[in-house]
C-alpha positions as CSV (number, residue, x, y, z in Angstrom):
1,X,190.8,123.5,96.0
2,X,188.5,123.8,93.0
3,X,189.0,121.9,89.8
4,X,189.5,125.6,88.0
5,X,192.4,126.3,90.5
6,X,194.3,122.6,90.2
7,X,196.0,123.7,86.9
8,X,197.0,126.7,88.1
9,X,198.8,125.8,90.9
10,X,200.0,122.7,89.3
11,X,201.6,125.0,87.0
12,X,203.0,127.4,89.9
13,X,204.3,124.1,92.0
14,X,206.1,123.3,88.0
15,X,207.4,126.8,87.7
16,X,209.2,127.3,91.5
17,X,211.0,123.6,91.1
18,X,212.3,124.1,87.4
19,X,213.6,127.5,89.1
20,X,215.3,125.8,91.6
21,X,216.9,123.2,89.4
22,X,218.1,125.8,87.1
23,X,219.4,128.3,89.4
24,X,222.4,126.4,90.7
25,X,223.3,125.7,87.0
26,X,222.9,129.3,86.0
27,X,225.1,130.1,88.4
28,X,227.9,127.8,87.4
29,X,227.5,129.0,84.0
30,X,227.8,132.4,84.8
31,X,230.8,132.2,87.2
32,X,232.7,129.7,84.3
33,X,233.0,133.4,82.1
34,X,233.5,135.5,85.4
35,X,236.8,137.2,86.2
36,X,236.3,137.4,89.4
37,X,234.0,135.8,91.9
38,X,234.6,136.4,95.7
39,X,231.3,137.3,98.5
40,X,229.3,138.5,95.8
41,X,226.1,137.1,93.7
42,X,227.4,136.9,90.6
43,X,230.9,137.4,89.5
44,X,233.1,140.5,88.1
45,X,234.4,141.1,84.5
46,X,234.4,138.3,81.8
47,X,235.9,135.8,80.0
48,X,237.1,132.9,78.3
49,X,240.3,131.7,80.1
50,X,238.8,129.0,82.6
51,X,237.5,127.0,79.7
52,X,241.1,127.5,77.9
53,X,242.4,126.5,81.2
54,X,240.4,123.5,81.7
55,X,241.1,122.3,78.2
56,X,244.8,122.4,78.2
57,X,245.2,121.3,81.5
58,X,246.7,117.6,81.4
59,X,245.4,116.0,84.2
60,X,241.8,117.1,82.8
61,X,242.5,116.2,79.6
62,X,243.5,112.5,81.1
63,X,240.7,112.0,83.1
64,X,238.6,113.5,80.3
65,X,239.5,110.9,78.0
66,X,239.6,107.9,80.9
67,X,236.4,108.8,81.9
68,X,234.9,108.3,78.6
69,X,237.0,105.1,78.2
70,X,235.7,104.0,81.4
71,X,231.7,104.6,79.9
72,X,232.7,102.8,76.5
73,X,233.9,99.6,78.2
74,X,231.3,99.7,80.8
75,X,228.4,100.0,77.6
76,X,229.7,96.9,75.5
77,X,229.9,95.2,78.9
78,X,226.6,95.8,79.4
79,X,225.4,94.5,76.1
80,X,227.2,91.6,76.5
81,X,226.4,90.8,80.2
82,X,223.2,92.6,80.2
83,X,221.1,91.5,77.5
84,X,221.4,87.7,78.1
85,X,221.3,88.5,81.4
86,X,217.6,90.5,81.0
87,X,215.9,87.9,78.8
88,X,216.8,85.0,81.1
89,X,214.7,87.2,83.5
90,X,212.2,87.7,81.4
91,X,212.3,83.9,80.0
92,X,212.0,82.3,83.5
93,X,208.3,80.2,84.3
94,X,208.3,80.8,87.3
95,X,206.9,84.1,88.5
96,X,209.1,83.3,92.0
97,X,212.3,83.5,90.6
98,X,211.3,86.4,88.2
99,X,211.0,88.2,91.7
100,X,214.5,87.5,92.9
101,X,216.1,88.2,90.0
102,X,214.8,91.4,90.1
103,X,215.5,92.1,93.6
104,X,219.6,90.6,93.4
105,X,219.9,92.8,90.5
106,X,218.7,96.1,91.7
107,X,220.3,95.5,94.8
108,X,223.0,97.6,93.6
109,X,220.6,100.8,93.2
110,X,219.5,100.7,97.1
111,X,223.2,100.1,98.6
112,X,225.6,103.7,98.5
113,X,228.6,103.4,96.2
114,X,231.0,103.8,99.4
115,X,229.5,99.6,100.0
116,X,230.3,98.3,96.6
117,X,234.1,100.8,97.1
118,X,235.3,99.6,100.5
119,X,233.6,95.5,99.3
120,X,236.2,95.8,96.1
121,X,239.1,97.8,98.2
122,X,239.1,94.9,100.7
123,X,239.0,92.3,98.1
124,X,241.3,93.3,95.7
125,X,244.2,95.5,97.7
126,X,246.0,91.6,98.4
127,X,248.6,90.2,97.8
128,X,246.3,87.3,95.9
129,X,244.6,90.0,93.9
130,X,246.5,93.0,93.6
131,X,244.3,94.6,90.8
132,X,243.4,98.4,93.1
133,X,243.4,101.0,91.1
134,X,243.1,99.2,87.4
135,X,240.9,100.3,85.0
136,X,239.6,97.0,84.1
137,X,238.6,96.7,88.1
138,X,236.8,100.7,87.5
139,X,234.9,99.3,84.7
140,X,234.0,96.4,86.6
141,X,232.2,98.5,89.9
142,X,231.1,101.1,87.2
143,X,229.5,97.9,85.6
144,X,227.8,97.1,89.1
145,X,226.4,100.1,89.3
146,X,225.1,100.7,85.7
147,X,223.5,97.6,84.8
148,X,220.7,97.8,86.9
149,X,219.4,100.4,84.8
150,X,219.9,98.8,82.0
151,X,217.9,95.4,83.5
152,X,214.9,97.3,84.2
153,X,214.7,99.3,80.8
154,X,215.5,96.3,78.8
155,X,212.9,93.9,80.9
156,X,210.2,96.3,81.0
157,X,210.1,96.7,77.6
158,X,210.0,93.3,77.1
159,X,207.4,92.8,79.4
160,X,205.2,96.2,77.2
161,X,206.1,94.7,73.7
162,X,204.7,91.3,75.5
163,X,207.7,88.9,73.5
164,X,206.2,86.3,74.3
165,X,203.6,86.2,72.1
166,X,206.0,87.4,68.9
167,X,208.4,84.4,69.9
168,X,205.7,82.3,70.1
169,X,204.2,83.6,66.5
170,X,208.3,83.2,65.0
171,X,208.4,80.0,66.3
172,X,205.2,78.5,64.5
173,X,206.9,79.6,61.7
174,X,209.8,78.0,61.9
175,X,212.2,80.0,63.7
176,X,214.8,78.2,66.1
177,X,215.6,80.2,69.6
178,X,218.6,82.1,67.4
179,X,216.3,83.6,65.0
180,X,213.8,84.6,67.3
181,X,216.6,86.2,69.0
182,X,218.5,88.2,66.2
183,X,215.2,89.0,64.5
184,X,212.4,89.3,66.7
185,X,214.2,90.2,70.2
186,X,217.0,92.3,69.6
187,X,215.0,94.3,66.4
188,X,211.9,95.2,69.2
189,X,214.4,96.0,72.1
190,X,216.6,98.2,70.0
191,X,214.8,101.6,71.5
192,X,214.9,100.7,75.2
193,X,218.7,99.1,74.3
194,X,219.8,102.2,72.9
195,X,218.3,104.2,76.1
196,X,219.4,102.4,78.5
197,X,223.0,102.2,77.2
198,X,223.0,106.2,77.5
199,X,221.7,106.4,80.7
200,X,224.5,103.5,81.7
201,X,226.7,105.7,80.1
202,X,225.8,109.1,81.9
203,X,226.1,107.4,85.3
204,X,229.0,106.5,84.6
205,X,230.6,109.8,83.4
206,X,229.5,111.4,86.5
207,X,230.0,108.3,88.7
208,X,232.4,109.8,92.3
209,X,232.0,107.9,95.3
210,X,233.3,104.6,94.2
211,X,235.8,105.6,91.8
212,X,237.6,108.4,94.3
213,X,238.4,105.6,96.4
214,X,239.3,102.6,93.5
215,X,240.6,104.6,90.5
216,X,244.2,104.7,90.7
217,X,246.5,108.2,90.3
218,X,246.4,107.2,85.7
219,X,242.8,105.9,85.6
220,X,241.2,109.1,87.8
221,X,237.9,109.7,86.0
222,X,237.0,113.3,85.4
223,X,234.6,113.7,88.3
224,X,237.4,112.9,90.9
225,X,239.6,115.4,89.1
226,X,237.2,117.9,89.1
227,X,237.3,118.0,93.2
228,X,240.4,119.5,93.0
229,X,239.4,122.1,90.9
230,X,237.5,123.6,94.2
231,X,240.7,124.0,95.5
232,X,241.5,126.6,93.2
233,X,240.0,129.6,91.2
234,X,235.8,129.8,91.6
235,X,235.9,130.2,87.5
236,X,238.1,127.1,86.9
237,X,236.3,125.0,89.1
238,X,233.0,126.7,87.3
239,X,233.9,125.9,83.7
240,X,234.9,122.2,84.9
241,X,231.5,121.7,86.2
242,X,230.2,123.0,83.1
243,X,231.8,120.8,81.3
244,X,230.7,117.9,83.4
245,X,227.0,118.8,83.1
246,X,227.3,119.4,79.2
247,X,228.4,115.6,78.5
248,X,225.3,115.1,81.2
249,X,222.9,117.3,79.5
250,X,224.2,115.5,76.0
251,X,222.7,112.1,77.0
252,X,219.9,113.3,78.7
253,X,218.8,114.4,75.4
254,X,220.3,111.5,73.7
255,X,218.2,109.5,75.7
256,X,215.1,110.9,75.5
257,X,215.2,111.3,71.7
258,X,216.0,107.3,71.4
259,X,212.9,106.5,72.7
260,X,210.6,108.5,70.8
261,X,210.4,106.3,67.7
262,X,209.4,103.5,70.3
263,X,207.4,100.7,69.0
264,X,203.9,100.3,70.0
265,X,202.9,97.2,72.0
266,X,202.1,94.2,70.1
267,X,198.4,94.0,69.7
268,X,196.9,90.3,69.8
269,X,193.2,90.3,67.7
């Protein structure tokens, strides 16, 4: 292949995947205002109804507002657990233990939901901890799951802004560990933070596996709700979807437009 032709097929190879993605969305967005949608490519007649549907519908409107409950806790837990959590990482001498850390807490990303589920079914259905189906035990395996993402954005950005020299710079200053902290740490980080809060925050929303099986009959997060809706009318269960990949869509964009006023590495002369 010639260097003339690369683009050009780069560009085709863009062009058929883009397509691919979008057709299964353009699809659900079409049959959410279709009448009527049975054997056919695209649906019959049009209208508004499913949306109306979706939206007064009480057990959507429960899980809508659990679900984003859920993503709220499982975001403050994050900064809480996640931060102190990521600059001990980063902090540690010893390049060894950097390594592990880094392996135990991206374990969660390689093992399937259903492990983490069936681990915190088997723990907590006893008599000793009887906590199945609470939402503080949902926020907890969403938590799991989420803050792996958060670990690696936070860390690598610590390890591109290179900290170590700004900390070491605050600290001939004057600055105790505190300061350097809340003014050097948290001030550089507050891009990658913010991004890797919404990205938490997204996986959480559309998080199924483990919560169909720990989420009791109140807590049900929208995406186990929305199974039923596949039961039912092809619109409904269209418009549901829709909905589900509009709150996605929101902090995709969310996302990328935190990181674009991203600080530049710290340059050492």
């Amino acid at each position: 292949m010639t260097a003339a032709r690369a683009p050009r097929f780069v560009r085709l190879v863009t062009a058929v995947y883009l397509a691919y993605l979008a057709a299964p969305i353009a699809l659900l967005f079409v049959g959410s205002f279709g009448n009527l949608w049975l054997n056919t490519l695209l649906p019959s007649g049009f209208t508004f109804r499913w949306y109306a549907e979706v939206a007064t519908d009480p057990s959507f409107r429960r899980a809508f507002v659990s679900s984003l409950t859920v993503a709220a806790l499982v975001v403050v837990l994050c900064v809480v657990v996640g931060l102190p959590l990521a600059y001990a990482v980063f902090r540690a001498r010893r390049p060894a233990v950097r390594a592990v850390a880094r392996v135990l807490y991206q374990l969660p990303v390689a093992l399937p939901a259903l492990v983490l589920a069936f681990g915190f079914i088997r723990a907590f259905s006893s008599d000793a901890l009887p906590w199945l189906g609470s939402v503080w035990l949902l926020v907890a395996g969403h938590l799991v799951l989420g803050l792996p993402y958060f670990l690696q954005a936070v860390v690598a950005d610590m390890q591109r802004l290179n900290l170590r020299v700004l900390e070491a710079a605050a600290e001939s200053l004057g600055a105790n560990g505190a300061q350097r902290f809340f003014q050097i740490v948290l001030p550089s980080l507050r891009h990658s933070i913010l991004a890797g809060l919404i990205v938490v925050a997204a996986l959480s929303i559309g998080e199924f596996q483990f919560s169909n099986l720990v989420a009791g009959f109140l807590n049900r997060t929208y995406p186990v709700v929305q199974l039923q809706a596949f039961y039912g009318a092809t619109g409904f269960a269209c418009a549901a979807t829709v909905v589900l990949l509009a709150l996605a869509l929101a902090a995709s964009f969310a996302g990328a437009a935190s990181t674009g006023g991203a600080i530049r590495p710290a340059q050492v002369h």
